[in-house]
C-alpha positions as a Markdown table, in Angstrom:
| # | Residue | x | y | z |
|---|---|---|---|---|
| 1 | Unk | 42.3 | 34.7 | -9.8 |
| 2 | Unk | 43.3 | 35.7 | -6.1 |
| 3 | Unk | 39.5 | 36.2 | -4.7 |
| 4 | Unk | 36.4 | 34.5 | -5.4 |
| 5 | Unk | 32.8 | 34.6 | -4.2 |
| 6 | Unk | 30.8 | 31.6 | -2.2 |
| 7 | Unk | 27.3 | 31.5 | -2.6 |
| 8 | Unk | 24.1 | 29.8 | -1.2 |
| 9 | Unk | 20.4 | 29.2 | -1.9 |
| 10 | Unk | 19.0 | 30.5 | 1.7 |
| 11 | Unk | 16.0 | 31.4 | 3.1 |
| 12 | Unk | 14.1 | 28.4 | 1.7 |
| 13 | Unk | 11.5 | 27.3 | 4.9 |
| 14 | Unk | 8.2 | 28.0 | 4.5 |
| 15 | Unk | 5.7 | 28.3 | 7.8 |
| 16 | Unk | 6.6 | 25.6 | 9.9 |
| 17 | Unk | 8.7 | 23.7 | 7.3 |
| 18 | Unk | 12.1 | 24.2 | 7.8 |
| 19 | Unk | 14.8 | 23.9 | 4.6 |
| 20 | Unk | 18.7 | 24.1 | 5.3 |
| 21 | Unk | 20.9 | 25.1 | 8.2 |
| 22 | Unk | 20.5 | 28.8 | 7.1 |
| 23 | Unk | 22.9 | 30.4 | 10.3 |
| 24 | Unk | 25.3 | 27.9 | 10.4 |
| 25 | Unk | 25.6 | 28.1 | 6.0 |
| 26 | Unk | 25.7 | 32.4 | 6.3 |
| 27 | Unk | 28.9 | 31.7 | 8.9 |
| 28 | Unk | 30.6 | 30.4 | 5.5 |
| 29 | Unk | 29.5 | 32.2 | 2.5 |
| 30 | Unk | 29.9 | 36.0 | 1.2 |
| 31 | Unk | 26.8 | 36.3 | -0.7 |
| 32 | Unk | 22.9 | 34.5 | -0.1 |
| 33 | Unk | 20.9 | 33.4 | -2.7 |
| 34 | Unk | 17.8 | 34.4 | -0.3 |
| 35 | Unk | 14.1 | 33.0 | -1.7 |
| 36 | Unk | 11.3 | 35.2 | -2.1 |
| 37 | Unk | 8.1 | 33.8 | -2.1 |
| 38 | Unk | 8.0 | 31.6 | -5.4 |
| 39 | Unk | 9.7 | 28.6 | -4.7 |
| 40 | Unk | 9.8 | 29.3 | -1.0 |
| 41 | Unk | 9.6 | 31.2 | 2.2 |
| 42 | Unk | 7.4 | 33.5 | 3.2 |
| 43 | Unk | 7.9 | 37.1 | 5.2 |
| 44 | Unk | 8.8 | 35.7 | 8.2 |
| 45 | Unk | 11.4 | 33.4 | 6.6 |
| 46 | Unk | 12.3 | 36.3 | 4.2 |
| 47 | Unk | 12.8 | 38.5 | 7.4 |
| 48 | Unk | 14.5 | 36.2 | 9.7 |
| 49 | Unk | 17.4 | 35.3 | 6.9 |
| 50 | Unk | 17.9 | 38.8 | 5.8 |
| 51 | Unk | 18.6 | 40.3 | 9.2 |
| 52 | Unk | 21.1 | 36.8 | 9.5 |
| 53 | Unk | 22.7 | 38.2 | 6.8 |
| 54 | Unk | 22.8 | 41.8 | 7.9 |
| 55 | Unk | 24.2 | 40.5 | 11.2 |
| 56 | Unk | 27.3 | 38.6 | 9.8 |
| 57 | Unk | 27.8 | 40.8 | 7.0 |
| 58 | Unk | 26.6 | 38.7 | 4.4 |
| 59 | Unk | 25.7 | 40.1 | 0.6 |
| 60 | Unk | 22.0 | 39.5 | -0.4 |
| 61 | Unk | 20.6 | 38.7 | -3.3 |
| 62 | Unk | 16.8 | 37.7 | -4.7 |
| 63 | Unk | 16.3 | 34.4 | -6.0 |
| 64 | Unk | 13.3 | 34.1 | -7.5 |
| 65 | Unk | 11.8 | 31.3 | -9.3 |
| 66 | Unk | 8.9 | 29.3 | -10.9 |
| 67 | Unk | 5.3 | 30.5 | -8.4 |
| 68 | Unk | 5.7 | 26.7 | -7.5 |
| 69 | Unk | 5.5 | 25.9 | -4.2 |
| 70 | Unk | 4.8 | 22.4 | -4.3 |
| 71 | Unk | 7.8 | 21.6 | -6.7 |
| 72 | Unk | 10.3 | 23.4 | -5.0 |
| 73 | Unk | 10.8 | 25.5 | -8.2 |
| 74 | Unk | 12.4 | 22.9 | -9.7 |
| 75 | Unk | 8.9 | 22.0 | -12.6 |
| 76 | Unk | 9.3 | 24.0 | -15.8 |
| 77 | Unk | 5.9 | 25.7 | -15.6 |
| 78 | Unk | 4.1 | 27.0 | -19.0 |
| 79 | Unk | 4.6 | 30.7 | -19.2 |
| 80 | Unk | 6.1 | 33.4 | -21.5 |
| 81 | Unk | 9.0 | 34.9 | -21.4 |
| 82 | Unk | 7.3 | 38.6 | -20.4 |
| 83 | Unk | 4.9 | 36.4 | -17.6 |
| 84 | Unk | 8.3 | 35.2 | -16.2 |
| 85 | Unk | 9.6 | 38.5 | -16.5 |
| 86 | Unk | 6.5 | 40.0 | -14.3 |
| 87 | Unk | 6.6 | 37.3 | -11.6 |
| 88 | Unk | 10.3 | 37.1 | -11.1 |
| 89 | Unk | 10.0 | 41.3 | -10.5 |
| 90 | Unk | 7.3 | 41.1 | -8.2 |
| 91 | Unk | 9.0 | 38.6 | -6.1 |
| 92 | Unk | 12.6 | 40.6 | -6.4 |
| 93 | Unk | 10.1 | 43.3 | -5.2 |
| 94 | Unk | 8.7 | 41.7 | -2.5 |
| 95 | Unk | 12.1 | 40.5 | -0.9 |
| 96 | Unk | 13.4 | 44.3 | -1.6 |
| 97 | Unk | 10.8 | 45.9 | 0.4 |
| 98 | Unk | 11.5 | 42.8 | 3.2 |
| 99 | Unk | 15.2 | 44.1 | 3.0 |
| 100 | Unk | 14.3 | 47.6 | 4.0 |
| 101 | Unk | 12.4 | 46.4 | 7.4 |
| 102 | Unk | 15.7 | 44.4 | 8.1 |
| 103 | Unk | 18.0 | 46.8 | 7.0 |
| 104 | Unk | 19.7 | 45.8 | 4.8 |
| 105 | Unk | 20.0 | 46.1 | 1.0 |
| 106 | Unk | 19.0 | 43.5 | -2.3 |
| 107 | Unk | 22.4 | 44.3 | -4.4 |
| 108 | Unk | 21.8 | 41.2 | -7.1 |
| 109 | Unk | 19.8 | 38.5 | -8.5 |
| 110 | Unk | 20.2 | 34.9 | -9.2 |
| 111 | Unk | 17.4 | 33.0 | -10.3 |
| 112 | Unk | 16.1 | 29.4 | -8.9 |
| 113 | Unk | 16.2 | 25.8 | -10.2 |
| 114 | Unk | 14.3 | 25.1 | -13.5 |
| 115 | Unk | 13.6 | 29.0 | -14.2 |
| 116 | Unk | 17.4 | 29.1 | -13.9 |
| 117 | Unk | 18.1 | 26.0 | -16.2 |
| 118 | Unk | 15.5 | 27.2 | -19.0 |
| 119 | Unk | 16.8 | 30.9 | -18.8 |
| 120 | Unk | 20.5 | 29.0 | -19.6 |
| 121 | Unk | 19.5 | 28.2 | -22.8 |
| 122 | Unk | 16.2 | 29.9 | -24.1 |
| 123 | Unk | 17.6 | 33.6 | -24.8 |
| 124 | Unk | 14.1 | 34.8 | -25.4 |
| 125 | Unk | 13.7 | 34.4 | -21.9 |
| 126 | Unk | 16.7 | 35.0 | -20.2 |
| 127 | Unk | 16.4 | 38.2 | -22.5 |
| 128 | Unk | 13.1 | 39.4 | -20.2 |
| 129 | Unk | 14.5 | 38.6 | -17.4 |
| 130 | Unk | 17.6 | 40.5 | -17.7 |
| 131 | Unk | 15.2 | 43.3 | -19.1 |
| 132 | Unk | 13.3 | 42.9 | -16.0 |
| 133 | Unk | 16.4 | 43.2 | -13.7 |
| 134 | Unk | 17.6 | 46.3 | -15.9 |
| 135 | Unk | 13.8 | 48.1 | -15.3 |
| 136 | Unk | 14.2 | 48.0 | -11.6 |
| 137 | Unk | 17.6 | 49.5 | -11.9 |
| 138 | Unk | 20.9 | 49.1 | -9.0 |
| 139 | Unk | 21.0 | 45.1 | -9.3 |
| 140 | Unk | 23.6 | 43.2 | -10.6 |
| 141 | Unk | 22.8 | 39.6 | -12.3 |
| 142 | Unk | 24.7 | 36.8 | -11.1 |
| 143 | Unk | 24.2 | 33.9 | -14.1 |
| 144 | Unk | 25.4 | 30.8 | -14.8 |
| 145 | Unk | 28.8 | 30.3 | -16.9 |
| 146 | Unk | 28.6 | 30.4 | -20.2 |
| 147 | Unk | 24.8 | 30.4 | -20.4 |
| 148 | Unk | 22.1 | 32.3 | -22.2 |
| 149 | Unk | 21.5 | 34.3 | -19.4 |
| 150 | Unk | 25.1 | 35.7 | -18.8 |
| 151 | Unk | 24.9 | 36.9 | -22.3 |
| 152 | Unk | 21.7 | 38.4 | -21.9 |
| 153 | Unk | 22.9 | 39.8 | -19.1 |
| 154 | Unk | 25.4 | 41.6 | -21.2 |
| 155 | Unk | 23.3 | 42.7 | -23.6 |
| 156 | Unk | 20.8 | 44.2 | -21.3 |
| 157 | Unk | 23.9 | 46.7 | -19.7 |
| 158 | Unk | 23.1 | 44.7 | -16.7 |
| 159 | Unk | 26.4 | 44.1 | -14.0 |
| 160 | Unk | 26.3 | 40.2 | -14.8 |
| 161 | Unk | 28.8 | 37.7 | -13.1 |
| 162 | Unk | 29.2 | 34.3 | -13.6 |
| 163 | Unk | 29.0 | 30.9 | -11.4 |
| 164 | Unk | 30.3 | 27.7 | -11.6 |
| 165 | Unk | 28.6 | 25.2 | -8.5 |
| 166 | Unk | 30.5 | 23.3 | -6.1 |
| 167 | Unk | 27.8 | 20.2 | -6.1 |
| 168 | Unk | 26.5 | 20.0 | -9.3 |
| 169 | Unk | 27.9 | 17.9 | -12.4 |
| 170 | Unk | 28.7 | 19.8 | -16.0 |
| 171 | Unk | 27.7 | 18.4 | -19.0 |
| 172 | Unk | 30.1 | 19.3 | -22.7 |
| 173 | Unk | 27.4 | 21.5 | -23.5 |
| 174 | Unk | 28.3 | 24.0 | -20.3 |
| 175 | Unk | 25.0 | 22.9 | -18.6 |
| 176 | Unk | 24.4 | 21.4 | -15.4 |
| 177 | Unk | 23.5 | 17.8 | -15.2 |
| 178 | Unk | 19.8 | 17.1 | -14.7 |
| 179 | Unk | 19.4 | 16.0 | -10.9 |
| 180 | Unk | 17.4 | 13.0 | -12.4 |
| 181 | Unk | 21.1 | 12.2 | -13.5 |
| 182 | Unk | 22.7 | 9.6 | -10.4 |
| 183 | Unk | 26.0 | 11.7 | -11.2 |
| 184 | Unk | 24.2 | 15.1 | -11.2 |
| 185 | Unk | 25.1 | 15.9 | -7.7 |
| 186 | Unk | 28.7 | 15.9 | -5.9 |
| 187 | Unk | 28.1 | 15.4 | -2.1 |
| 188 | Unk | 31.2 | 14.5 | -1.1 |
| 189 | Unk | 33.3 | 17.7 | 0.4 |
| 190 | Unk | 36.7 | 16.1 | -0.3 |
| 191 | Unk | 36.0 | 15.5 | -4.2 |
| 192 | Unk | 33.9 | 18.9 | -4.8 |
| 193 | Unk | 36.8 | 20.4 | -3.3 |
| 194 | Unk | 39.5 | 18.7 | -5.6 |
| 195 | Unk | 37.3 | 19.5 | -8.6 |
| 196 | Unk | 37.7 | 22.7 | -8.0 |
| 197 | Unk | 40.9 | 23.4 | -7.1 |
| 198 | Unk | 41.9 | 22.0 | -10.5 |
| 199 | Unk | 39.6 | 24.3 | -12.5 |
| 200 | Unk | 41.1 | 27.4 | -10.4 |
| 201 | Unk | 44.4 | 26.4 | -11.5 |
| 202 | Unk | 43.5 | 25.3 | -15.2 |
| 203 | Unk | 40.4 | 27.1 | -16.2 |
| 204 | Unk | 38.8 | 24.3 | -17.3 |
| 205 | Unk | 35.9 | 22.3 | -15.7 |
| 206 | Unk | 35.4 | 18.1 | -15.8 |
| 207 | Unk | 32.2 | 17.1 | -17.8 |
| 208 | Unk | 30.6 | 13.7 | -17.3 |
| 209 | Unk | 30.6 | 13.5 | -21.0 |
| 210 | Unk | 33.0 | 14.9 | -22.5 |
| 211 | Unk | 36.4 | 17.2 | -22.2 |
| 212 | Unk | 36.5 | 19.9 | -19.8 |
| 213 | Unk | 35.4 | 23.3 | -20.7 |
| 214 | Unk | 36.6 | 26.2 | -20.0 |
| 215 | Unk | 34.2 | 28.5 | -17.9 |
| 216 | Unk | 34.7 | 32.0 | -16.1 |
| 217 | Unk | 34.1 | 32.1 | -12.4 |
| 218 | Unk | 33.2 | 34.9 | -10.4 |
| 219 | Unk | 31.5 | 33.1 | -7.5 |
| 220 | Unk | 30.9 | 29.4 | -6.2 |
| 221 | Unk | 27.8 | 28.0 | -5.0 |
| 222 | Unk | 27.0 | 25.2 | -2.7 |
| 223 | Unk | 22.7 | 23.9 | -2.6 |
| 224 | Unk | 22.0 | 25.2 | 0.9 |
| 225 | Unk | 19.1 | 22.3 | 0.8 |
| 226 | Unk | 21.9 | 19.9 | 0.8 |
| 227 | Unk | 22.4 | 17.8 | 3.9 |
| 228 | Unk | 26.1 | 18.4 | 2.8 |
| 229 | Unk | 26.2 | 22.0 | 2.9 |
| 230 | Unk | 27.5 | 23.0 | 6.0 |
| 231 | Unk | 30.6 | 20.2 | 5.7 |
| 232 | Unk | 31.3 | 21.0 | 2.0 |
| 233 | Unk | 31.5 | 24.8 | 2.7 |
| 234 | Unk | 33.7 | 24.3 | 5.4 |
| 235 | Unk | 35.8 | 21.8 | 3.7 |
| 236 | Unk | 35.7 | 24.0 | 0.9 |
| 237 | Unk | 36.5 | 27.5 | 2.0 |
| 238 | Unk | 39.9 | 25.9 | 4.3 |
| 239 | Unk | 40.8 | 24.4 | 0.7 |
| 240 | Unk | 40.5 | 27.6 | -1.1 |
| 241 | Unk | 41.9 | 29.4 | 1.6 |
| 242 | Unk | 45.2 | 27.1 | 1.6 |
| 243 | Unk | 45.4 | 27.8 | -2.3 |
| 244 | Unk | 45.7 | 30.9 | -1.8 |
| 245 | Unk | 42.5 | 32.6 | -2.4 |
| 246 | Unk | 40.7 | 35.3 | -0.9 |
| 247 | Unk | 36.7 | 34.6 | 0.1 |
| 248 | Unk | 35.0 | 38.0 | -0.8 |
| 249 | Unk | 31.3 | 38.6 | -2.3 |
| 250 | Unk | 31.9 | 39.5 | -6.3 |
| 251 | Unk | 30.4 | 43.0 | -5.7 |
| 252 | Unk | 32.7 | 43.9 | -2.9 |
């Protein structure tokens, strides 16, 4: 691999409340994970974050989630797989219309936290929401390695790439490490950046229970909640840069 994608989870205030260092994070990254109005932001934040990215050239993408304000988007909430299918397009929706007003253009989705983690490994749902990203038509699907959702993704004819995540812990089974884990989360730049330097030159990703696994990688995402995420993407794109590899979205 000689290019690779960095990723974040922006546009996450809502109101008064402000969530990450959202300029300072789209300095760094070729593609935004930009909320839209499930887990977070509002049209304001929505607005704000896509013009940012419009400004420094910055692919955007919706990232909808659980209607969960409260949680963060990071509950499971009861729902079918066709509710989660209508919610997650009216939000994508919402964001897309928000994208015209700034113009710019949605060109992807990634979904959030626990809708993200249940879509890995229920295919019923990650079947409607690949459906759902195929029905509104010119958006790629950017999934989790080696989940359910990548494969629906597939099977839905949708453009689907897959992420691996600069922060987060692997378990054998491919999945992310629940953050109720104490080694779910890698907030050190240094070590994240190690990690995955060896996986670029091996193909194969550390577990915290297991062997490694072998995962694709089309893109890299650092939490931009993280009160690390400024430092590791810095650290981390110098690193990758020094290896060798080019910084460019996936859909460029």
């Amino acid at each position: 691999m000689h290019t690779v994608d960095v990723n974040s989870d922006l546009g996450e205030s809502y109101g008064p409340w402000s969530m990450g260092a959202d300029a300072e994070m789209l300095r760094l990254v070729t593609s935004a994970n930009v909320a839209c109005g499930g887990h977070a932001s509002d049209p304001e934040t929505m607005y704000r974050t896509l013009v940012l990215a419009r400004e420094y050239g910055v692919v955007v993408g919706a990232h909808p989630g659980y209607p969960d304000i409260l949680g963060f988007g990071r509950r499971k909430l009861p729902c079918t797989p066709e509710e989660a299918q209508r919610f997650c397009t009216a939000q994508i929706g919402s964001l897309m219309a928000m994208a015209s007003l700034a113009g710019t253009t949605v060109r992807y989705v990634k979904p959030h936290g626990a809708l993200n983690n249940v879509a890995a490994e229920d295919a019923p749902l990650a079947d409607a929401l690949a459906l759902g990203i195929r029905a509104i038509g010119g958006l790629a699907l950017l999934a989790t390695a080696g989940t359910e959702l990548s494969k629906a993704g597939h099977r839905a004819g949708v453009p689907t790439y897959e992420e691996i995540f600069a922060d987060r812990t692997y378990t054998a089974q491919g999945q992310l490490v629940p953050r109720s884990h104490p080694r779910a989360m890698i907030t050190d730049p240094a070590e994240a950046s190690d990690r995955l330097i060896a996986f670029f030159r091996s193909g194969l990703m550390p577990t915290i229970d297991g062997a490694a696994i072998p995962l694709n990688a089309h893109s890299i995402c650092i939490h931009g909640d993280s009160p690390h995420a400024v430092s590791m993407g810095q650290h981390l794109r110098e690193r990758l840069e020094a290896e060798g590899l080019t910084i460019r979205s996936f859909l460029d």
